[in-house]
C-alpha positions in Angstrom: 0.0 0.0 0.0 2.7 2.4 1.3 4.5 1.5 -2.2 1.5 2.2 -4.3 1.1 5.8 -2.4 5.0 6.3 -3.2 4.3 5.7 -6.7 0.9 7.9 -7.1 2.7 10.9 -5.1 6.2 10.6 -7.7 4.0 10.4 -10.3 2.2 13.3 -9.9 5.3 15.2 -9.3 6.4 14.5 -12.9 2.6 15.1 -14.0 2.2 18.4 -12.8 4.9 20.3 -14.5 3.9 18.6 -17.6 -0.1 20.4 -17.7 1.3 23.6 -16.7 3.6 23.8 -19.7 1.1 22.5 -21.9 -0.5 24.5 -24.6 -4.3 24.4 -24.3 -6.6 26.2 -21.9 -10.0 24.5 -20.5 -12.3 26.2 -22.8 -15.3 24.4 -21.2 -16.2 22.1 -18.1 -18.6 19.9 -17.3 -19.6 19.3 -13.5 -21.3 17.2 -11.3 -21.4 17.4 -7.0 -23.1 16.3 -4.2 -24.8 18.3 -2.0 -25.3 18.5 1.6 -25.9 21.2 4.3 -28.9 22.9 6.8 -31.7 25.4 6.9 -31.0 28.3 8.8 -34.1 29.1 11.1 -34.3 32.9 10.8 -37.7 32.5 11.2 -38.4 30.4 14.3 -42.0 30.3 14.2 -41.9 29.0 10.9 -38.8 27.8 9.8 -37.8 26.1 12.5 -40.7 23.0 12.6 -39.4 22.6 8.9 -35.5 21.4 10.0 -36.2 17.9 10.6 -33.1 16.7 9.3 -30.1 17.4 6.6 -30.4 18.8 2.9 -28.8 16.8 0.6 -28.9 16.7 -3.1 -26.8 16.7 -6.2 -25.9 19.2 -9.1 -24.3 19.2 -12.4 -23.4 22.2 -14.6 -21.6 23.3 -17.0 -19.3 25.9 -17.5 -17.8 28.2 -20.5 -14.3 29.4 -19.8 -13.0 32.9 -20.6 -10.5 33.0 -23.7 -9.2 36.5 -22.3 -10.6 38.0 -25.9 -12.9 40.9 -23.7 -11.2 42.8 -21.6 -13.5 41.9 -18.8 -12.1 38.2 -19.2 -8.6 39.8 -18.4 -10.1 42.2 -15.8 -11.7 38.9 -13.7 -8.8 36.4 -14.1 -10.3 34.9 -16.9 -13.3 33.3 -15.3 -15.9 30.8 -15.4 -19.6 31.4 -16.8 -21.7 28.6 -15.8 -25.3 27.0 -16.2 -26.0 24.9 -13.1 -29.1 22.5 -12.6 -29.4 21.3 -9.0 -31.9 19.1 -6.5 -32.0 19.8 -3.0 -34.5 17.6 -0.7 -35.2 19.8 2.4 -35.0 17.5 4.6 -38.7 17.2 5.6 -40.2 15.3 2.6 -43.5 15.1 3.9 -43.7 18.8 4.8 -41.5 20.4 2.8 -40.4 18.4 -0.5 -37.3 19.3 -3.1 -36.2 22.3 -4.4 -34.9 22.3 -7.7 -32.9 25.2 -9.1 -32.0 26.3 -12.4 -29.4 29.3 -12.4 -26.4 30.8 -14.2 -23.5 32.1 -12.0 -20.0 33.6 -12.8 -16.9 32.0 -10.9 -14.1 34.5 -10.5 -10.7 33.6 -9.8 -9.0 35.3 -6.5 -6.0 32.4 -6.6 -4.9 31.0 -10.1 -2.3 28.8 -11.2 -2.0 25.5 -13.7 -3.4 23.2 -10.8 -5.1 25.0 -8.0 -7.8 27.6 -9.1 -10.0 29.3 -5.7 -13.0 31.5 -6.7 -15.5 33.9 -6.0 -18.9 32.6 -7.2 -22.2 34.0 -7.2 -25.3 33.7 -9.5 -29.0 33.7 -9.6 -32.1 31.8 -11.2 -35.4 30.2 -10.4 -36.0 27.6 -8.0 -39.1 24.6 -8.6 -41.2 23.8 -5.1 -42.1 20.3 -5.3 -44.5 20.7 -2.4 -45.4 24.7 -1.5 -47.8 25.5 1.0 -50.8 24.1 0.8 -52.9 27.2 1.2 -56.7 26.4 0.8 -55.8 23.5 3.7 -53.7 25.9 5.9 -56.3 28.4 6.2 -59.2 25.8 6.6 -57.2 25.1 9.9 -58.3 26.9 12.6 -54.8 26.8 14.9 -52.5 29.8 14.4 -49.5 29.5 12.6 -47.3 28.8 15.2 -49.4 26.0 16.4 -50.0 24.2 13.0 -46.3 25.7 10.9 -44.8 22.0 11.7 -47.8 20.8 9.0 -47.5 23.2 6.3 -44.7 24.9 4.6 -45.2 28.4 5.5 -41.5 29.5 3.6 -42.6 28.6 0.5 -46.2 29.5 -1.3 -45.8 28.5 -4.6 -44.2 26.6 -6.8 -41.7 29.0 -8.8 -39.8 30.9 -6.8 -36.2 33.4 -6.6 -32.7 31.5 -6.6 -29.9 33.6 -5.0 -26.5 31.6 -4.8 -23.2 32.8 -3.5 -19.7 31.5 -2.0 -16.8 30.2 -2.7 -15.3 27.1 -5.1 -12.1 25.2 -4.9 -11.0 23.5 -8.2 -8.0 20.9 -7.9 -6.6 19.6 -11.1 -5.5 16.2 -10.9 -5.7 15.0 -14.8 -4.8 16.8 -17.5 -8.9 16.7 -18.1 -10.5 15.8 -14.7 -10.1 18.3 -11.4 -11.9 17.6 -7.8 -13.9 20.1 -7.1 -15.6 21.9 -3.9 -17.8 24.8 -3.2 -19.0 26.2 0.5 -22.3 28.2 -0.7 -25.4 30.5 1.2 -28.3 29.6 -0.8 -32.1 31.6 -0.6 -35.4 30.6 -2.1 -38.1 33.2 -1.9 -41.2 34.2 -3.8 -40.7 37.4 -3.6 -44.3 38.2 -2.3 -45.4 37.1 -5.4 -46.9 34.2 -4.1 -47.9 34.1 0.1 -46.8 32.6 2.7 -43.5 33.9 1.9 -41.1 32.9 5.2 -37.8 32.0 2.5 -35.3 29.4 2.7 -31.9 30.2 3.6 -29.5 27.6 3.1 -25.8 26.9 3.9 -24.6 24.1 2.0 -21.3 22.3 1.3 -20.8 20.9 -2.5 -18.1 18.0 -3.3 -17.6 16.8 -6.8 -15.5 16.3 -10.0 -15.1 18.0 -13.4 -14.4 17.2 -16.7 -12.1 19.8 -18.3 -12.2 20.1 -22.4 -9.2 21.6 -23.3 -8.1 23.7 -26.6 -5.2 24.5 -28.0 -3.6 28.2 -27.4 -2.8 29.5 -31.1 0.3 31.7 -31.0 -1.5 34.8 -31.5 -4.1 34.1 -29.0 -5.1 37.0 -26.2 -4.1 34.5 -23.4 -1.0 35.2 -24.4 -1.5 38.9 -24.4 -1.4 40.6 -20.9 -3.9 43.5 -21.0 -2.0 46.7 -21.4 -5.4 48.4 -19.6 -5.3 46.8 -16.9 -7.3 47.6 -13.9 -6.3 45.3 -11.4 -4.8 47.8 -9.5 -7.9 50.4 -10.1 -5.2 53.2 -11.0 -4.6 55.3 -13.9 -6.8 56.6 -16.3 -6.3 55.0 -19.4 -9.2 52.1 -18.8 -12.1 51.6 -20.4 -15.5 53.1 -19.8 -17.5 49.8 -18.0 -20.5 51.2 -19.4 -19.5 51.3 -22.9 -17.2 48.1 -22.9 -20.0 46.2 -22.2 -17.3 43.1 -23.7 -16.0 45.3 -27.0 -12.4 46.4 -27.1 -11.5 50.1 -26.7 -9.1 52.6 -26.2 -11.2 55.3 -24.9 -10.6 56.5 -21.0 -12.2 55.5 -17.8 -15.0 57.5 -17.2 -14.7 58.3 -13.7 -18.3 59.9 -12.9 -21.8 58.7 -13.8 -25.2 58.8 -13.1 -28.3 56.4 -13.3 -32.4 56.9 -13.6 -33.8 53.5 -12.7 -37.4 53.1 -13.0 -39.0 49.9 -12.2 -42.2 48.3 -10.7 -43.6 45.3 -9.4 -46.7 43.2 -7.0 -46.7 41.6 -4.8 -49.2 39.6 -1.7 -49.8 40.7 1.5 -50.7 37.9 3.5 -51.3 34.0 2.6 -55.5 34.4 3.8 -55.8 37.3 0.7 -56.2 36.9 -2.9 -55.8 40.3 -4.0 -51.7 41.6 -5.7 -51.0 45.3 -4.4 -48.9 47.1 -6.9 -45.1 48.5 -6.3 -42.8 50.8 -8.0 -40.0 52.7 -7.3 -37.7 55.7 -8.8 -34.2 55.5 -8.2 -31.5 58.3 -9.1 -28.3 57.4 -8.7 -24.6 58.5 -8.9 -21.3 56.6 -9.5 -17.8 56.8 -8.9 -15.8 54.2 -10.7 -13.0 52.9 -8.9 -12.0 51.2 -11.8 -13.6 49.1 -14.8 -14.6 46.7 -12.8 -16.4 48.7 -9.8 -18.1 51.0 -8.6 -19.7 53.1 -5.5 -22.7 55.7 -5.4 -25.1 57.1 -3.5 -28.5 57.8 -4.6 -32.2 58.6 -3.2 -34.9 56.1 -3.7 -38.8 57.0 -3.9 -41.2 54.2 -3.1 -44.7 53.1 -3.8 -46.2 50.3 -2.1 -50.0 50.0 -2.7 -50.0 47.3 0.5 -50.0 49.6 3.2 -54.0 50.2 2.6 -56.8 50.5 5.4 -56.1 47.9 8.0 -58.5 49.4 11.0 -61.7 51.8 11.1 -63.9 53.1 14.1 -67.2 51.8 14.9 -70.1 53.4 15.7 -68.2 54.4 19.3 -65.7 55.7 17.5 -63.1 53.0 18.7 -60.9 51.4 16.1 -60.9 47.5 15.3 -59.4 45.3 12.5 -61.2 46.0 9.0 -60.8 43.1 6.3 -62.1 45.3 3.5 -58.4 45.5 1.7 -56.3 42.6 3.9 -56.6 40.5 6.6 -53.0 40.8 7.8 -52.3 42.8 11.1 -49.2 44.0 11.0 -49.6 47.6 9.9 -52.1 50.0 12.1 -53.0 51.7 9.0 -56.8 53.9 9.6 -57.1 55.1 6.3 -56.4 54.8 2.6 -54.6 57.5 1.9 -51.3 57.5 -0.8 -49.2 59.2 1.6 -49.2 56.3 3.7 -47.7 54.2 0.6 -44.9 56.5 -0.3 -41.3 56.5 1.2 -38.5 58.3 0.4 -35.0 56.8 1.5 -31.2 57.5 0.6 -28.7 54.7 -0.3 -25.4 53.9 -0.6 -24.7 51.6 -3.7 -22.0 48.9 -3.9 -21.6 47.6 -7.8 -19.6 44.7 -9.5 -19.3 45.3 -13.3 -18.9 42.2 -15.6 -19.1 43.2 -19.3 -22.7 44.4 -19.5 -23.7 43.0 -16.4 -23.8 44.7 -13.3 -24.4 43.2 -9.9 -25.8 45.6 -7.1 -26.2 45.6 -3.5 -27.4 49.1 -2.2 -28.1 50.2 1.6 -30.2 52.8 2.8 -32.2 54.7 5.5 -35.8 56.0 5.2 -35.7 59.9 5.2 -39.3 60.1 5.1 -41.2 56.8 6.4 -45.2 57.3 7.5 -45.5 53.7 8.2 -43.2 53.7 11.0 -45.5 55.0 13.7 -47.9 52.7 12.3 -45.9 49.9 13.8 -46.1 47.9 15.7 -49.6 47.1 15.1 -51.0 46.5 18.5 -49.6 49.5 20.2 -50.3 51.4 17.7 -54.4 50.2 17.4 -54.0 51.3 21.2 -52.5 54.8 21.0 -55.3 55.3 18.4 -57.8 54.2 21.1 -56.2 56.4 23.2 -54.7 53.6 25.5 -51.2 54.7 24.7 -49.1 57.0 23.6 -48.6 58.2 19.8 -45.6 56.4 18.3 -43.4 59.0 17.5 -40.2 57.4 15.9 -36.7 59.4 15.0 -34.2 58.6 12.4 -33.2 55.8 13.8 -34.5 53.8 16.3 -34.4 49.9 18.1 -37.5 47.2 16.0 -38.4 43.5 15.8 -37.8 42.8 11.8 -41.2 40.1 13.4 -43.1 43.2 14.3 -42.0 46.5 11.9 -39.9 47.1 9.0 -37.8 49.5 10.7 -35.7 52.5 9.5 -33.6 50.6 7.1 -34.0 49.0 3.8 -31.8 46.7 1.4 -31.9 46.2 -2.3 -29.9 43.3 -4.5 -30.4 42.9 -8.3 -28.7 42.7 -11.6 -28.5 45.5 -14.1 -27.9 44.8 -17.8 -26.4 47.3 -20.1 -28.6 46.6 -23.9 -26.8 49.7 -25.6 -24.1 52.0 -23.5 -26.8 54.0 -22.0 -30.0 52.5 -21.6 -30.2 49.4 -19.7 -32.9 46.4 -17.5 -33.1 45.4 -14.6 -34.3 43.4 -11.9 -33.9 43.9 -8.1 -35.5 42.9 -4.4 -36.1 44.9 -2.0 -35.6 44.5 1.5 -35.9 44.9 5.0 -33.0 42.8 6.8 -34.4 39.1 5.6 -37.6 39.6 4.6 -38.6 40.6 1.2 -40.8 43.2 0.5 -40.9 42.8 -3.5 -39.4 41.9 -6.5 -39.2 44.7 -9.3 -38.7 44.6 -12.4 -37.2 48.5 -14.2 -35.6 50.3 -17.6 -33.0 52.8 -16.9 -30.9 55.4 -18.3 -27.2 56.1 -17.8 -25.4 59.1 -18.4 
């Protein structure tokens, strides 16, 4: 045995040196991994009576690599674009089925040589629910969710649902055509609010696998052989390329360091798994970028908001005290006495954080509400008592201390992807936030100038 272990070790020794001076580059890869992690219980009323056991599962994808012929190949380490279809059981058959996800994702190199390749990866897609809530039968039952969430699966309400996937992959080449691979990954299902109940899945999961590399010959005049003479690596200079008119073409022109955005999008969504009724959403979002470099940027911006779901929730009686109205929505979360549009419009500022990939932009952007009526309007129960004058009025600063369970709070997230079709007008889709729990998906046309 100890003989056989000698010889595999000396062997690759002589093996090794022999890829990395070899004259192809994996043009494409074909993948498949098995899956297993756990369901993170942000929710505990909910999520929690779901984790009955592990996820496990299997995926297989493949992947396109970069020839280094755009400058954002050269800009990214000449990464991986891949297609990845995977099957996740959630560990609660009965309750809680599979998940099946279909999503593209990029795999960025942060440590590259002719063996070892570690990677940033993140993507994005659609996910399949085998077995969503069963709603008609969940509000037939008379217990409250917390009493009957171990029988229904209150994190997922329909069948097609949000994929967001990111983490980290280690590829180790052990053949000239076959590597082991390994990824450690944070994956979330959600609907969006397009269908309810809508508690998410958030999922940490380890991946373990092999690939296939297909190789191809380097020609001699082929860009990997050409370093970039733009590049950005070290976000210095100004002779790099604008990333919203590279968009993947080669030019000479300049970085352009300023910019500005005019995003607007819209959306629907459900308020509450016992309603049948969509409220619309929109929002306007003006925006302004400094690019570090060609392949990022930051901004700040100011966001306006529409969200038709903060409607009537209470009315007085004949007394004059105020009780729960089911005229618009049966859910009780926001002490709302009349139907008036100022209650459904927020204004907030951001700060934007963006990774740009050709035409591809990925976004996260922070922000605080500047102007936020629904914030006194939570949460629900003292508020239904200030307005029957057994409490005080909320009155709520800038910032102040909230149960993400009880109130939406004073601060809002937003993640999407942007897609440049021409250098200055462009698509995009996004969610919006507040900490974990989404408040709707949107879907926009912008301008950049």
């Amino acid at each position: 045995m100890k003989k056989l272990l000698y010889t595999c070790i000396i062997g690759l020794a002589f093996a090794l040196p022999t890829w990395a001076n070899d004259s192809t580059y994996t043009a494409y890869k074909i993948k498949a991994q098995f899956i297993g992690g756990y369901l993170y219980p942000h929710d505990k009323s909910i999520i929690e009576p779901l984790t009955k056991g592990p996820m496990l599962g299997g995926e297989v994808a493949f992947e396109w690599g970069a020839d280094g012929s755009k400058d954002w190949h050269k800009d990214f380490n000449n990464p991986d674009v891949g297609l990845a279809l995977q099957v996740i059981d959630l560990g609660n058959p009965d309750v809680a089925g599979q998940m099946i996800g279909v999503y593209p994702y990029v795999s960025i190199p942060m440590v590259k040589n002719d063996i070892v390749s570690f990677n940033a990866k993140i993507g994005g897609g659609l996910g399949f629910a085998t077995q969503p809530c069963d709603v008609a039968a969940a509000m037939a039952d008379p217990r409250s969710i917390k009493q009957k969430a171990g029988d229904y699966n209150f994190a997922i309400g329909g069948p097609v649902n949000f994929a967001i996937s990111a983490g980290v992959n280690l590829d180790v080449k052990v053949h000239k055509n076959l590597a082991l691979t390994a990824d450690i990954m944070y994956n979330h299902f959600s609907s969006a609010s397009l269908a309810q109940p809508n508690g998410g899945l958030n999922m940490f999961n380890g991946y373990l696998g092999l690939k296939y590399l297909i190789n191809k010959e380097i020609t001699p005049n082929s860009s990997l052989l050409t370093p970039n003479s733009a590049n950005p690596s070290t976000c210095s200079g100004t002779e790099e390329e604008d990333p919203s008119t590279s968009s993947g073409t080669e030019s000479e022109s300049p970085l352009k360091r300023w910019s500005g955005e005019v995003i607007v999008s819209g959306g629907a969504k459900k308020l509450y798994y016992q309603d049948t009724q969509y409220f619309g959403c929109a929002s306007l979002n003006l925006e302004g970028y400094y690019h570090t470099c060609r392949q990022h940027r930051i901004g700040i911006g100011f966001d306006l908001f529409f969200d038709d779901a903060y409607c009537q929730t209470v009315a007085p009686d004949a007394n004059g005290t105020y009780d729960w109205t089911e005229e618009f929505t049966k859910f009780k979360r926001t002490c709302t006495p009349d139907n008036n549009i100022a209650n459904k419009l927020r204004l907030g500022f951001n700060i934007a954080n963006e990774l740009t990939i050709g035409k591809v932009g990925i976004f996260a952007h922070v922000g605080i509400y500047l102007y936020d009526p629904v914030k006194n309007m939570e949460p629900a129960d003292k508020s239904l008592d200030a307005l029957n004058g057994k409490g005080e009025p909320i009155k709520k600063g800038l910032f102040y201390g909230y149960d993400i369970q009880d109130e939406d709070g004073w601060n809002y997230f937003r993640i999407g992807v942007k897609y440049h079709i021409t250098p200055h007008f462009l698509v995009n889709v996004s969610f919006k936030t507040h900490l974990q729990k989404v408040e709707f998906a949107e879907f926009g046309i912008g301008y950049s100038f």
